[in-house]
N, C-alpha and C positions, 0 to 999 in steps of 0.2 A: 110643261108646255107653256107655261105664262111667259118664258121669253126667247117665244119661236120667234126666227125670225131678228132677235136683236145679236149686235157684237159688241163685245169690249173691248174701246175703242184704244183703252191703256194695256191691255194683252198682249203679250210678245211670246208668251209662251203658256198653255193653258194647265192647269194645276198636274194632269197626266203626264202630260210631257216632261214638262219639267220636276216632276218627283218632288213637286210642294204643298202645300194646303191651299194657298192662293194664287199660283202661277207667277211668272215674274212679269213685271211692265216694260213696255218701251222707253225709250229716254226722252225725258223731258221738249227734247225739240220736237220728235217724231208724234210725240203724244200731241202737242200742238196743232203740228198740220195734220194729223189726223179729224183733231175737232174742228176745227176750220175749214175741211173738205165739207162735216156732215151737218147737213139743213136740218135735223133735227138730235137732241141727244137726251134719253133717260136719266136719269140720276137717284140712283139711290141714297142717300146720307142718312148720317148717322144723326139720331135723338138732339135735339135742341139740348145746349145747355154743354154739351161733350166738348173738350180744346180743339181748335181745327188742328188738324196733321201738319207738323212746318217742313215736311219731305216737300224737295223742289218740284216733284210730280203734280204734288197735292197743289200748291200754289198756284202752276200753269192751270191747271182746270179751276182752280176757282177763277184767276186772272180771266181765263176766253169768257167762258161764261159770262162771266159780268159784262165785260166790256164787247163781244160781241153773237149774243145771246140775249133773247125777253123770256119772261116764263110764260109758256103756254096755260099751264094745269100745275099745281102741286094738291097731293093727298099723302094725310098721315096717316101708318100701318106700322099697326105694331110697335109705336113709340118712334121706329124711322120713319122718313119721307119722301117719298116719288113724286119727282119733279120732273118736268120734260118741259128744256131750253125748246127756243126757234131761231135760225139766223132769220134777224131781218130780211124780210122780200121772200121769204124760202119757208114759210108755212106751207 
């Protein structure tokens, strides 16, 4: 139940449906204006120290974020780390 309540925003298909371990993602533009729509976004990532992913996915979510995204909170768990972006104006 710790993530009642949230979507993944890069989900186009959830690991059931699509008969995978991780479910498949939307495309890179779709994935965009998806985070662009949401005033706020979770983020889970991987352990400091790990290569960043260079899948064009991976790049657009670090790209919005940064550039239009603050960090509200980050905490370390588990060696990963929960972060949760704000758009400016939309805390």
């Amino acid at each position: 139940m710790a993530f009642h309540g949230l979507s993944d925003l890069a989900l186009a298909q959830s690991p059931r449906v699509s008969h995978t371990l991780y479910g498949t993602e939307v495309s890179a533009r779709r994935l965009r204006a998806r985070m662009l729509a949401s005033p706020r976004i979770v983020v889970l990532s991987d352990p400091p120290g790990l290569p960043l992913d260079a899948d064009v996915r991976e790049r657009v979510k670090r790209a919005v974020l940064r550039t239009h995204s603050s960090v509200c909170d980050s905490t370390a768990v588990n060696g990963a780390r929960i972060t949760v972006y704000a758009r400016p104006g939309r805390y």
